[in-house]
C-alpha positions in Angstrom: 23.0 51.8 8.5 26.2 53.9 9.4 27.4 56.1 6.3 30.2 58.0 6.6 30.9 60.2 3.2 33.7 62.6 2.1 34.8 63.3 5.9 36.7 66.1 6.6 38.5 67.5 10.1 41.2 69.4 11.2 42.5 70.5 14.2 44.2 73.9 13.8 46.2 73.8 10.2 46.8 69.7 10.5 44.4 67.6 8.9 43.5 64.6 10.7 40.7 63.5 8.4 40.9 64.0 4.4 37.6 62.6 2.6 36.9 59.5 4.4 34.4 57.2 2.9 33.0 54.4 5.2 29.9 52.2 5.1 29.0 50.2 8.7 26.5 48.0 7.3 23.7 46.7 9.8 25.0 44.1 11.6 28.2 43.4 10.6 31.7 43.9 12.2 33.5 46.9 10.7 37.1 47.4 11.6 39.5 50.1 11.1 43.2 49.4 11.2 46.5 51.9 10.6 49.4 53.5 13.0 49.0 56.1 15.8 48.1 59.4 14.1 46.1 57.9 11.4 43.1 59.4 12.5 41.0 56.5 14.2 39.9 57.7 17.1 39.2 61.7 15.7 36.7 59.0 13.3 34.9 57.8 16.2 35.2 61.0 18.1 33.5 62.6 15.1 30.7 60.2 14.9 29.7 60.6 18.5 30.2 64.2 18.5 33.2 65.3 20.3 34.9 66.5 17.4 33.3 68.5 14.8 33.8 68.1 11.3 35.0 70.5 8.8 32.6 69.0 5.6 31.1 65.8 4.8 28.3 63.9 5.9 27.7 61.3 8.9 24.1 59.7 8.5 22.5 57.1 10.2 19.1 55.1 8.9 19.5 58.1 6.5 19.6 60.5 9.5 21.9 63.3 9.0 24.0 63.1 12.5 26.8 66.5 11.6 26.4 69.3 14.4 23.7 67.3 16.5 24.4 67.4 20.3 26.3 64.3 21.7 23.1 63.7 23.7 21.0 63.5 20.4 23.7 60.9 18.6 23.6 58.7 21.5 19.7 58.6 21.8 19.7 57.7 17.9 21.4 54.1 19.2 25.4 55.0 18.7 27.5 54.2 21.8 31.4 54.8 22.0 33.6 52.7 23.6 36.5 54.9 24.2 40.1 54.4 24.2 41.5 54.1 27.9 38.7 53.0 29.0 37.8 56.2 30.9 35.4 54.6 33.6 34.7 56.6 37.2 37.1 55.9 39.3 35.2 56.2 42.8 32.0 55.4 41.6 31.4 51.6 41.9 30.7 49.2 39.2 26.9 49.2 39.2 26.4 53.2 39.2 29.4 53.1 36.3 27.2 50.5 34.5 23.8 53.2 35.7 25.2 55.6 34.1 25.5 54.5 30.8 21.5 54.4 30.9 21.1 58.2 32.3 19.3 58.7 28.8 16.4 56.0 29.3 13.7 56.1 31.5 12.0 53.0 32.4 13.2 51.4 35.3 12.2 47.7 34.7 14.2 47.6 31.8 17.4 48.9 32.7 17.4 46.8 35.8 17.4 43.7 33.0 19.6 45.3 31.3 21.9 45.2 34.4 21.1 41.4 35.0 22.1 40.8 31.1 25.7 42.9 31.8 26.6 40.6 34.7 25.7 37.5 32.6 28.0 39.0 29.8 30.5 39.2 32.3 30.2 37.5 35.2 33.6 39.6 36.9 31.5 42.7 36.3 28.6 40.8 38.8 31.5 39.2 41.1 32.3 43.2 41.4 29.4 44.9 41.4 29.6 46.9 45.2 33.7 47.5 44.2 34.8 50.8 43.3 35.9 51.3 39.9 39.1 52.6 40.1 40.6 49.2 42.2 39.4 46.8 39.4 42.1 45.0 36.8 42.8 47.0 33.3 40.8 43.9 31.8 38.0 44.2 34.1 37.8 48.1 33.8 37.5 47.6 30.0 35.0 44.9 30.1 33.0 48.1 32.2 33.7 50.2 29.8 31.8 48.1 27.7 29.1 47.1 29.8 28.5 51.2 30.2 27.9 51.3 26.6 25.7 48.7 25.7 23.5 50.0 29.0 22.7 52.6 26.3 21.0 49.5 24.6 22.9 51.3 21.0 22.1 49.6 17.5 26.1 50.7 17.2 28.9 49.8 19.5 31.9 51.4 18.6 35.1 50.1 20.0 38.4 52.2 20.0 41.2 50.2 21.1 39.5 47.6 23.6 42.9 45.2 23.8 45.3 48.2 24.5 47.4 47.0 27.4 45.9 43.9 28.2 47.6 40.7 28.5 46.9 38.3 25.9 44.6 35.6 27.6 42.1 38.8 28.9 42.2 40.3 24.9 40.9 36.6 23.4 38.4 37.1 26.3 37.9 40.8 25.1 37.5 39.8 21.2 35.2 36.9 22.3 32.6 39.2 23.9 33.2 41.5 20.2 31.6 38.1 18.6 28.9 37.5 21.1 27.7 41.3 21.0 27.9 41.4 17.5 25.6 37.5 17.6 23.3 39.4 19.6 22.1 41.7 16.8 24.6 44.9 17.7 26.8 46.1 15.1 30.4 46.9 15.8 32.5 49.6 14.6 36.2 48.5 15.9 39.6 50.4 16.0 42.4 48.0 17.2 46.3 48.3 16.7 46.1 44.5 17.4 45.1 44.0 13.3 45.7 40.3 13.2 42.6 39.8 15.9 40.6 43.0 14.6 40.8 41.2 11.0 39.9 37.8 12.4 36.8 39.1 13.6 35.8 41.5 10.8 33.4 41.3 7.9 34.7 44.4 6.5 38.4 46.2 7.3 39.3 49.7 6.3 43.4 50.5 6.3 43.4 54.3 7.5 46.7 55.8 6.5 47.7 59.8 7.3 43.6 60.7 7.0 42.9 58.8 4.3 41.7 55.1 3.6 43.9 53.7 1.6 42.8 50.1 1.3 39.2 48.1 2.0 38.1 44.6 2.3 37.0 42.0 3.5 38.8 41.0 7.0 39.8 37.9 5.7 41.0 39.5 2.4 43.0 41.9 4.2 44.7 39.6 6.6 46.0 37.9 3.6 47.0 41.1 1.8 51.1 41.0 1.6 51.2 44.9 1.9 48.8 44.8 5.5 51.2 41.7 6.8 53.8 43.4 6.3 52.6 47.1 7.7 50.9 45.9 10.5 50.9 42.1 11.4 54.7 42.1 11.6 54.9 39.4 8.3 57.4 39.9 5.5 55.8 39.9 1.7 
């Protein structure tokens, strides 16, 4: 579905990207673990279009997705989830949830759309008159989610849905991951929480300084001595 090969960007002289090789598979969940600076979010940044790539190739369904407008990546089904959730402030919870449709047209189906948001998260419905900017961190993220599937996308990407939560809301947070993913969309998921991210995932990628340095199975990797001891705080 997703193919990401030999990936190159930089920003100035500093290369945040060197030859990434990734496969999203239709689907499946996809996560992406590794430290602050690895180069995660420039990944999903690149996908969806805010960053431009040096080289390489992006393609989706075989569709070449390098230099088209961010408008043209989102129509092909790719939504992005971004980091800090980033939703508008004084807008309220429906016309945040609105907006993540501005691209489709018919009316009908974005209102069950809508309907099938609030049953995904009831708080969201609970919500829905109440200005964005006076909801929880948990319930701003579970927006920022609910703004991206209103794009109905074929691929969700996540980056860093758990960041700042307490840990009751992320099992809530990674629960929805599982029921999205049930309902036919595939996940692409960055997370510095890597024991849940590889509990969930049919395939992990270890980023490390631009590059992957390791790739598995979730499962695989959760059990790999090196990732315990990196990133789930295990000794080998």
């Amino acid at each position: 579905m997703l193919k990401i090969e030999n990936l190159y960007v930089s920003y100035g002289g500093i290369k945040a990207l060197q030859g990434i090789d990734i496969d999203v598979p239709d689907g499946k969940i996809v996560t992406l673990i590794g430290a602050n600076g690895a180069g995660k979010s420039t990944l999903l940044r690149t996908i969806s279009g805010l960053v431009k790539a040096e080289s390489g190739s992006i393609k989706f369904n075989d569709k070449e997705l390098l230099n088209l407008p961010i408008n043209k990546i989102c129509q092909e089904g790719i939504a992005l989830s971004p980091e800090g959730r980033h939703v508008f402030s004084d807008l309220t919870v429906q016309e945040n949830l609105k907006i993540g449709a501005y691209l489709r047209k018919n009316k009908k189906e974005i209102e069950q759309d809508l309907q099938w948001i609030y049953k995904l998260f009831p708080r969201l419905k609970e919500r829905s008159w109440q200005l964005a900017g006076t909801l929880s961190g948990g319930e701003q993220q579970m927006l920022a989610v609910g703004r991206a599937l209103m794009s109905r996308p074929k691929v969700l990407m996540m980056d860093e849905p758990s960041l700042g939560l307490a840990p009751l809301i992320v099992q809530q947070i990674f629960d929805i991951i599982k029921t999205i993913n049930k309902m036919g969309v595939t996940i692409l998921l960055i997370e510095q929480n890597a024991n849940m991210a590889l509990k969930v995932a049919d395939i992990a990628y270890v980023l490390e300084t631009g590059s992957i340095v390791l790739k598995g199975s979730g499962s695989d990797l959760l059990n790999n001595d090196s990732v315990r001891e990196a990133y789930l705080g295990k000794k080998k």
